[in-house]
C-alpha positions in Angstrom: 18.7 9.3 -7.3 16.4 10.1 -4.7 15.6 7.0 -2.3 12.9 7.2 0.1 13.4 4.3 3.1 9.7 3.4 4.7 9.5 1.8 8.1 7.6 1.5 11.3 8.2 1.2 15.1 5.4 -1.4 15.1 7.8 -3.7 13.5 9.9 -3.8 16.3 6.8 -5.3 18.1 5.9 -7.9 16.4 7.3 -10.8 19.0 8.0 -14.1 17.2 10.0 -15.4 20.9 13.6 -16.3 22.0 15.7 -17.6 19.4 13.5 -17.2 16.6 15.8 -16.4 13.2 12.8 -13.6 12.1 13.5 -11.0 15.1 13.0 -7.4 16.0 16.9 -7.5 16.1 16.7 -7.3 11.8 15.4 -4.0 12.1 17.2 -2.9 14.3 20.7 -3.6 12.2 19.0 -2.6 9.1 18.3 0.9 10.5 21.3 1.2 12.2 23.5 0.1 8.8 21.4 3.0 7.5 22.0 6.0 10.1 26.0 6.8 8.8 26.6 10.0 7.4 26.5 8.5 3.7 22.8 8.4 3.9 22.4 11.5 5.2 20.8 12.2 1.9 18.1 9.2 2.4 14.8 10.4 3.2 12.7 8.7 5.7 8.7 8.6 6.4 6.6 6.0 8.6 5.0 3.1 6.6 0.7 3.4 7.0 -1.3 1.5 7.6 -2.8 -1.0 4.5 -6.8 -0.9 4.3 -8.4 -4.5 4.0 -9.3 -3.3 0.4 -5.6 -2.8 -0.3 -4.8 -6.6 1.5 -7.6 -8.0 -0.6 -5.9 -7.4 -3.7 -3.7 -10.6 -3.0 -5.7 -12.1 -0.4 -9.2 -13.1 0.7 -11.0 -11.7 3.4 -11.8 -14.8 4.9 -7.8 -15.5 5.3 -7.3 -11.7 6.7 -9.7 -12.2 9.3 -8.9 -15.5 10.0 -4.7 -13.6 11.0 -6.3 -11.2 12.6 -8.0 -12.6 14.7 -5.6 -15.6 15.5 -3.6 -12.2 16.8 -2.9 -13.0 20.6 -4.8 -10.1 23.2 -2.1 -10.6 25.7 1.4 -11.8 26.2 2.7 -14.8 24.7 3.0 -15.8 21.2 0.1 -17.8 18.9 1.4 -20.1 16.0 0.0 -20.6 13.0 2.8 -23.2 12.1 6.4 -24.2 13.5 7.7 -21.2 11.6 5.1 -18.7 11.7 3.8 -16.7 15.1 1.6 -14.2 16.2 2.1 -11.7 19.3 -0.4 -9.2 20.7 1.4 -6.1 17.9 1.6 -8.5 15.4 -1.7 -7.9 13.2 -0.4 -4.1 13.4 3.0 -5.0 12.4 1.4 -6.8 9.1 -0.4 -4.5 8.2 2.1 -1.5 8.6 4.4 -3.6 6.3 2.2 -4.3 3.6 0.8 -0.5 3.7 4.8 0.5 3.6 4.7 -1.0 -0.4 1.6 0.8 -0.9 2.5 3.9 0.2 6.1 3.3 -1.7 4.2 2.6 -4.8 2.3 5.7 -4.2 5.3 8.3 -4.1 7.0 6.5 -6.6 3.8 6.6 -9.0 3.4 10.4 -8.2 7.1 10.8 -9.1 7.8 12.0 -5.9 11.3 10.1 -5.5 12.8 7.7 -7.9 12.7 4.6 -5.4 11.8 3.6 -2.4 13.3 0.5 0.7 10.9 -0.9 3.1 12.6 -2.2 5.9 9.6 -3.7 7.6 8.8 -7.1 9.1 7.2 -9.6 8.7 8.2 -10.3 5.7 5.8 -11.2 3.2 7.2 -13.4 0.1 5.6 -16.5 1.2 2.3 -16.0 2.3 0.4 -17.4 0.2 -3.7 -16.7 -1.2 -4.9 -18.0 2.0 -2.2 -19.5 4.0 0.6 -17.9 6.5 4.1 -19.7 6.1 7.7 -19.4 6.3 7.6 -16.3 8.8 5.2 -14.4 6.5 1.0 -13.6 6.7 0.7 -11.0 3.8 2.2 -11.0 0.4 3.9 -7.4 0.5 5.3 -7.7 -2.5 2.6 -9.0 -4.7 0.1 -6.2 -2.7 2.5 -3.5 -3.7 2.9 -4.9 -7.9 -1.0 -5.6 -8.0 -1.7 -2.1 -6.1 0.5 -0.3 -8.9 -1.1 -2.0 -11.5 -4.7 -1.6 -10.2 -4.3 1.7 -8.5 -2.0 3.3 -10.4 -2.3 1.8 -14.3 0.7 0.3 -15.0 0.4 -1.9 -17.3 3.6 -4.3 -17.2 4.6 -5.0 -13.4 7.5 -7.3 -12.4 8.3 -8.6 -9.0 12.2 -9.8 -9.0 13.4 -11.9 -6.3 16.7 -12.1 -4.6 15.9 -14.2 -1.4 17.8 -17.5 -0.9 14.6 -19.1 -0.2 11.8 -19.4 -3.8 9.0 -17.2 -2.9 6.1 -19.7 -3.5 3.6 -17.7 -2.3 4.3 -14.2 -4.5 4.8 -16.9 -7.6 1.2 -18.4 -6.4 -0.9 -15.1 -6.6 0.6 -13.5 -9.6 0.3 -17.2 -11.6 -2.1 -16.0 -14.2 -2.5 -12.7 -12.7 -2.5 -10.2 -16.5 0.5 -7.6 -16.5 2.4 -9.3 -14.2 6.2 -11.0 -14.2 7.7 -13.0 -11.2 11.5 -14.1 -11.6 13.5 -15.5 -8.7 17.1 -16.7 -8.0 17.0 -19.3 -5.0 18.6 -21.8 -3.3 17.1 -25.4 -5.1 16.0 -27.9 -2.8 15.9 -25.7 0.3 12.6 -24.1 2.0 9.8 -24.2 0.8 10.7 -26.8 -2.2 9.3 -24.8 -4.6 10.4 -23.1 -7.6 11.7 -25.8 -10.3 12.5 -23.9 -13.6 9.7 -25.7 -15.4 7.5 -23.5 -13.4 6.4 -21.1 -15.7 3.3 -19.2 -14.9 -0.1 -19.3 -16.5 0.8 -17.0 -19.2 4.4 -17.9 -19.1 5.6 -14.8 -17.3 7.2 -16.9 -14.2 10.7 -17.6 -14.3 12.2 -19.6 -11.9 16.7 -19.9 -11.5 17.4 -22.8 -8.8 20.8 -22.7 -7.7 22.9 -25.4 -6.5 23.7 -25.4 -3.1 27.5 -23.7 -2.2 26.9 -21.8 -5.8 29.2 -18.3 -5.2 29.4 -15.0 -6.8 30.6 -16.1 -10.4 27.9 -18.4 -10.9 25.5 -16.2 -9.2 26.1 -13.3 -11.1 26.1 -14.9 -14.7 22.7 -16.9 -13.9 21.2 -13.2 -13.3 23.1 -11.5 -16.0 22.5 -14.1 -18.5 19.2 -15.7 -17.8 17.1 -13.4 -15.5 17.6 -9.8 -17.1 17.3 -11.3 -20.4 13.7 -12.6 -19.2 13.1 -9.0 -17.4 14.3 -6.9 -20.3 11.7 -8.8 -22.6 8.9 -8.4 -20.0 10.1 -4.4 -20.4 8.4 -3.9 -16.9 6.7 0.0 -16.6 7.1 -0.7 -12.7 9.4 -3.0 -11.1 9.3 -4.6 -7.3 12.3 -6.3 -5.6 11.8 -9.1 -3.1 15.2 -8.1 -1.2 16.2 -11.1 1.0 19.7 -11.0 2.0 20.3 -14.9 3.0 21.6 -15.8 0.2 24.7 -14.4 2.0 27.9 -16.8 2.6 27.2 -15.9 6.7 23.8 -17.0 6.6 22.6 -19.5 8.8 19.4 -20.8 7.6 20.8 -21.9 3.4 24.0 -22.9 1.3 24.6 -19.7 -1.1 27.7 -18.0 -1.1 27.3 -14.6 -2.0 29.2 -11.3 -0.6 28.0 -8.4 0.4 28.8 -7.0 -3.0 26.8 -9.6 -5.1 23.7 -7.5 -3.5 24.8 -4.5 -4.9 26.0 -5.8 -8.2 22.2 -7.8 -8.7 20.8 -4.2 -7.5 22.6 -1.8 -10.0 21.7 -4.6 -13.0 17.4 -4.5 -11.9 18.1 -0.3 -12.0 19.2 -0.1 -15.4 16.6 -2.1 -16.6 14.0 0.2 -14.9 15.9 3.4 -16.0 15.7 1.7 -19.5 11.8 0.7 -19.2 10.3 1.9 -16.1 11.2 5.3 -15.6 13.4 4.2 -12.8 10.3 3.3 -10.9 11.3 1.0 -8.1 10.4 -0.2 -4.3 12.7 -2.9 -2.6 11.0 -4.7 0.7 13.3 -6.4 2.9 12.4 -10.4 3.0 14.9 -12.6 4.7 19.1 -12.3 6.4 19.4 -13.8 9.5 23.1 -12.9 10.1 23.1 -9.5 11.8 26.2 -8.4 10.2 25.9 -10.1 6.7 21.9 -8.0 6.6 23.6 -5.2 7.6 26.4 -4.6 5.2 24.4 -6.5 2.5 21.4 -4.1 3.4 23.8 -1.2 3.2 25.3 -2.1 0.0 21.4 -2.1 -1.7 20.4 1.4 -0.4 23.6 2.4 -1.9 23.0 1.4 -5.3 19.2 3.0 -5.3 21.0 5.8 -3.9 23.2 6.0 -7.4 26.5 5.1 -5.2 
């Protein structure tokens, strides 16, 4: 299959300090992991940037202006909580991420490739309406699903979720949001203590799998198998988003999961055949969370792979 990777140097810039977990040094072993001679076939363009029109689709303006212009003018770092800071390329940095989904969604829509990886940062999966948390200030992934579905037509998007940590903030803005699906496999009790199963969406289209702490591969992979692509496959999604966090990794730092490198892969090639099945193959992955350099990078590696058809 033809896999498209989006990024941006700006990504690099965005300056969260010393010894923050969320660092330029992600991108840097995602693109690296990337640069062997089997993805010599992956092609590669520069992520644009979002318009405030293309934000506001998850977002108010109020909250927008209010990140940008908390965006330092100089040196230094701003936060906005104990997790969550701003540096003078920051703003840029959000905005070129968010604008990578869009512009995924657009070649994907115009059947220009079959899929698409953005290997940006910040992440984005738990900014919520109108608050920046847990590293993230814009919603990537619910801007790309609500930009295919508004810009595009698609009338059945789903956002699927990998990240060790619940993405409250995509499950806030697609609650009762029509033609929209939000399923996620986390870590229960950790960050941000959302995402109890009885949390179901305003039109019953959220589904929520918490996961013990310590729970490995075998458990892993039959939750997904036998509870989330059920869910999915009922949904029948025309366009499908993956929230690709790689923390729930065994080498993580910051959570309790225990899954390899090839778990990634394995949960990867399952969300592909339901979109060949329903979606045309549509599908655009954005990097959320790993925080083990070598665990992202193999993990990562493992992903592209799969949407590669390896």
């Amino acid at each position: 299959m033809t896999t498209l990777l989006y990024t941006h140097p700006l990504c690099l810039e965005h300056d969260t300090g010393d010894y923050h977990p969320e660092c330029a040094d992600r991108i840097k072993a995602v693109i690296a992991a990337l640069e062997s001679e089997e993805f010599s076939m992956l092609l590669r363009d520069t992520a644009p940037r979002a318009t405030m029109e293309q934000v506001m689709r998850a977002h108010p303006l109020e909250y927008i202006d209010l990140v940008l212009d908390s965006v330092p003018t100089g040196p230094g770092q701003h936060a906005l909580d104990n997790d969550t800071v701003l540096s003078e390329q920051s703003g840029e940095a959000a905005l070129r991420a968010a604008g990578a989904g869009i512009a995924a969604v657009d070649a994907v829509a115009a059947g220009q490739v079959h899929n698409c990886f953005c290997a940006v940062r910040p992440p984005g999966h738990h900014a919520e309406i109108s608050t920046a948390m847990g590293f993230c200030f814009f919603n990537n992934a619910a801007i790309a699903a609500l930009h295919a579905r508004d810009a595009h037509g698609f009338k059945r998007v789903a956002v699927v979720d990998f990240d060790v940590h619940h993405g409250n903030g995509t499950q806030q803005i697609l609650w009762d949001q029509p033609g929209t699906f939000y399923a996620s496999t986390h870590q229960e009790h950790a960050y941000p203590n959302t995402g109890s199963a009885d949390e179901t969406g305003g039109e019953g289209v959220i589904v929520n799998i918490p996961l013990p702490a310590g729970t490995g591969s075998a458990d892993f992979r039959m939750a997904f198998a036998d509870m989330l692509i059920p869910r999915l496959r009922e949904f029948a999604p025309d366009f499908l988003i993956i929230s690709a966090g790689f923390d729930a990794h065994a080498s993580d730092p910051l959570a309790h999961l225990r899954l390899t490198t090839a778990d990634f892969g394995w949960a990867t090639r399952q969300l592909l055949q339901v979109a060949e099945e329903f979606a045309g193959r549509r599908v655009v992955s954005l990097l959320e969370g790993g925080y083990d350099l070598r665990a992202l990078a193999d993990s990562t590696r493992e992903h592209v792979r799969a949407l590669m058809g390896f």
